[in-house]
C-alpha positions in Angstrom: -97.7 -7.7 0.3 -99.1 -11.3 0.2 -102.4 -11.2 3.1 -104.2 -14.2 3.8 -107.3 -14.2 5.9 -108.8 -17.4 8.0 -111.8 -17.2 8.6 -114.6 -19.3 10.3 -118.4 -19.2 8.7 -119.4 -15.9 8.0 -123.0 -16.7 9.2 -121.9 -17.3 13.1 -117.8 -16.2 13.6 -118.0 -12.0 14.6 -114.6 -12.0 15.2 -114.0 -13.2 11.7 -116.0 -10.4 10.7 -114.1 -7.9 12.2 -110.8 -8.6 10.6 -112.6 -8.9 7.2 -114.1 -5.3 7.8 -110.3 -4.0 9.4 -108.8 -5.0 6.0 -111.7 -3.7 3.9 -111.4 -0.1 6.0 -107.2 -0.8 5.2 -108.0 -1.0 1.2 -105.6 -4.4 2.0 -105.9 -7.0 -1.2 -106.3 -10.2 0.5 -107.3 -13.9 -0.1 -109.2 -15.6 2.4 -110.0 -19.4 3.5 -113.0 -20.5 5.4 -113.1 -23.2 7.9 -116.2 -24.4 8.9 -116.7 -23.7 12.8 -117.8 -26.8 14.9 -116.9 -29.6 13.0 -115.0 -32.7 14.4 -111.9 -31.8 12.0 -112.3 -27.5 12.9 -109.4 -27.5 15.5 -107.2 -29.6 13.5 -107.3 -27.7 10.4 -107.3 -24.1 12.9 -104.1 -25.6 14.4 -102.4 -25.9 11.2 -102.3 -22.4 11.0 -101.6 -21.4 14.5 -101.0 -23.0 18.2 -104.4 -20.7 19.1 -106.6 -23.3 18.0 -108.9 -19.9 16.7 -109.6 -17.4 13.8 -108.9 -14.9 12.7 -105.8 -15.7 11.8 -103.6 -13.2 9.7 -100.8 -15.1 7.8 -98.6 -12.4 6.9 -94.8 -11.8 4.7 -94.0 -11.1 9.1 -95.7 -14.2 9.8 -99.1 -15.1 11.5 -101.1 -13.1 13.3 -103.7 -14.4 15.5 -106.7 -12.5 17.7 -108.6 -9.7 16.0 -107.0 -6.7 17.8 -103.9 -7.6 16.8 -104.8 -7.6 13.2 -106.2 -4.3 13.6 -103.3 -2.6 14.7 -101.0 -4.6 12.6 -103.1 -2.8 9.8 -102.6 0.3 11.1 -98.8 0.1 11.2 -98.7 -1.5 7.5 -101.6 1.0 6.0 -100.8 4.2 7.6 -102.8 6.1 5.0 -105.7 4.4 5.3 -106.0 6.2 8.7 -108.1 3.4 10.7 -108.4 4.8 13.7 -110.1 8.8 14.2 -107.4 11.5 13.2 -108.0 13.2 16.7 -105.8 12.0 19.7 -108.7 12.1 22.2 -111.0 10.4 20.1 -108.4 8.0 18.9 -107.5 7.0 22.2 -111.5 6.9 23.2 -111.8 4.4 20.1 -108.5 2.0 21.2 -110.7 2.1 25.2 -113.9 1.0 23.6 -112.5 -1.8 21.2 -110.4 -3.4 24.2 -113.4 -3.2 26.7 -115.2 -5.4 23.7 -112.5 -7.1 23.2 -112.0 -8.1 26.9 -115.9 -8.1 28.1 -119.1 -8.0 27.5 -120.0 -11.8 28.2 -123.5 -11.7 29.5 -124.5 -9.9 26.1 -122.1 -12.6 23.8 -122.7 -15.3 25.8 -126.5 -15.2 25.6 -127.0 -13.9 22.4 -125.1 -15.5 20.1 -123.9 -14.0 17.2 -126.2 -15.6 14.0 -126.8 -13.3 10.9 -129.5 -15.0 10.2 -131.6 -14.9 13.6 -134.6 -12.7 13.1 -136.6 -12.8 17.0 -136.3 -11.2 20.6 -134.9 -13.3 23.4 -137.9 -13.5 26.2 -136.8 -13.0 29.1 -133.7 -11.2 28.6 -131.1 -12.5 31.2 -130.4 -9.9 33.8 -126.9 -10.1 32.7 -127.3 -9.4 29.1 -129.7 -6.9 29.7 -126.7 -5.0 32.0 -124.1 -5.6 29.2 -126.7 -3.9 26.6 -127.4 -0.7 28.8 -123.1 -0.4 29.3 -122.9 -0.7 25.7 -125.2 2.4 25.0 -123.7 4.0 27.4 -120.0 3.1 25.8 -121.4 4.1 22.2 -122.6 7.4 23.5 -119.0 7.9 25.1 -117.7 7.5 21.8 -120.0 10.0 20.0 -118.7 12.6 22.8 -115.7 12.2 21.5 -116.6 12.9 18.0 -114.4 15.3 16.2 -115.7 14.7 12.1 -119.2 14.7 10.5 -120.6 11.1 10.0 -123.0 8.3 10.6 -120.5 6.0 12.1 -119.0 6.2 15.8 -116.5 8.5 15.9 -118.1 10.5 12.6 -115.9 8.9 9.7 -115.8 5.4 9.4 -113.1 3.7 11.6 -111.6 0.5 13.4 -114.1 1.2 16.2 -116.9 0.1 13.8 -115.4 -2.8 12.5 -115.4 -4.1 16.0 -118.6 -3.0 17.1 -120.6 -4.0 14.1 -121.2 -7.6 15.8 -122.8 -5.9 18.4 -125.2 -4.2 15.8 -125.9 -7.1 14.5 -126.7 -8.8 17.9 -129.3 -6.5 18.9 -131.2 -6.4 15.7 -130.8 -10.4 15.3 -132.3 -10.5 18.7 -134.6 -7.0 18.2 -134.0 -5.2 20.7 -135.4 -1.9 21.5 -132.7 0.9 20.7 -133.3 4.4 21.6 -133.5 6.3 18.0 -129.6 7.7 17.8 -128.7 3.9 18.5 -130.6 2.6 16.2 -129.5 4.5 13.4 -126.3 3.7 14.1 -126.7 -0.1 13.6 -128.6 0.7 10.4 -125.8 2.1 9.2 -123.8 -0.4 10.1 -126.1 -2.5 8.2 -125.6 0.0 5.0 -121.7 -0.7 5.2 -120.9 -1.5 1.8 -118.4 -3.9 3.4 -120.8 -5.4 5.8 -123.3 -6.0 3.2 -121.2 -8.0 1.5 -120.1 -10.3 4.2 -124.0 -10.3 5.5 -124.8 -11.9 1.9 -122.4 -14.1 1.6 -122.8 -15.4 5.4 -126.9 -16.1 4.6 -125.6 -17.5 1.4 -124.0 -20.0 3.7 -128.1 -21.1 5.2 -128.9 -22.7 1.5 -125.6 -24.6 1.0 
């Protein structure tokens, strides 16, 4: 099976990220190309790929596969035994609800805190909006844990697709430091102890000194 992953820089794409991490949780051997986000050639080269004009893309033996859901489940289909999503019906249907509500919202807490592994300081104020997109996604983490069926750090207990799309969201609110009550902030620490995050974390700060 021949998988090749587009990416945009590591340092600012999150939905780059999670395809990267969906294929890492699939065990999928891969290639990948970067395209530098922002750049007066960026669309062209995108829209060689794909009509979207975006990454991820997915180019696949089935063809391309653009948007970062879409990847996901076409993962799921392909690598059945990596079991990406929780074993449990309940909590595999709770999982597939979070994902598409981050999928589809959350734009006062994207939009005004932009996704930059490198940041390191608190936004001041926070904008009402953002701060109401924070306090639903606590609220939508701990609906997930409810769910929990298995033992583990991550949010549905073993690691799962739900943490490869939520791990942008970790990385926002400890970018932009802010306060987590202590079960959610021991979960984005362990997103930040993802052997697959670490590496893509390295290699996107790598990208500051080029």
């Amino acid at each position: 099976m021949n998988l090749h992953l587009i990416i945009g820089d590591k340092l600012y794409s999150s939905w780059s990220l999670r395809a990267a991490l969906a294929l890492e949780l699939a065990g999928a051997t891969y290639t990948e190309e970067l395209i530098k986000l922002n750049q007066p050639d960026t669309r062209e080269r995108i829209l060689k790929h794909s009509p979207t004009g975006k990454v991820p893309l997915l180019k696949t033996e089935h063809g391309t596969i653009a948007d970062s859901l879409a990847i996901a489940e076409y993962l799921v289909e392909r690598f059945p035994e990596a079991e990406l999503w929780p074993r449990d019906v309940a909590s595999r249907a709770q999982a597939r609800s979070a994902c598409a509500q981050m999928h589809s919202g959350f734009f006062g807490l994207r939009g005004n805190l932009p996704f930059d592994l490198s940041r390191d300081a608190a936004l001041s104020p926070m904008p009402p909006e953002a701060q109401a997109d924070i306090e639903r996604m606590l609220a939508l983490w701990a609906e997930c844990r409810a769910a929990v069926t298995e033992p583990g750090p991550f949010l549905f207990g073993r690691v799962s697709l739900a943490d490869a799309f939520f791990a942008p969201i970790a990385v926002r609110l400890r970018t932009y430091r802010v306060a987590l009550p202590a079960v959610d902030a021991a979960y984005v620490e362990t997103i930040y102890q993802w052997p697959a995050f670490k590496a893509w974390q390295k290699a996107g700060l790598e990208e500051v000194v080029r």
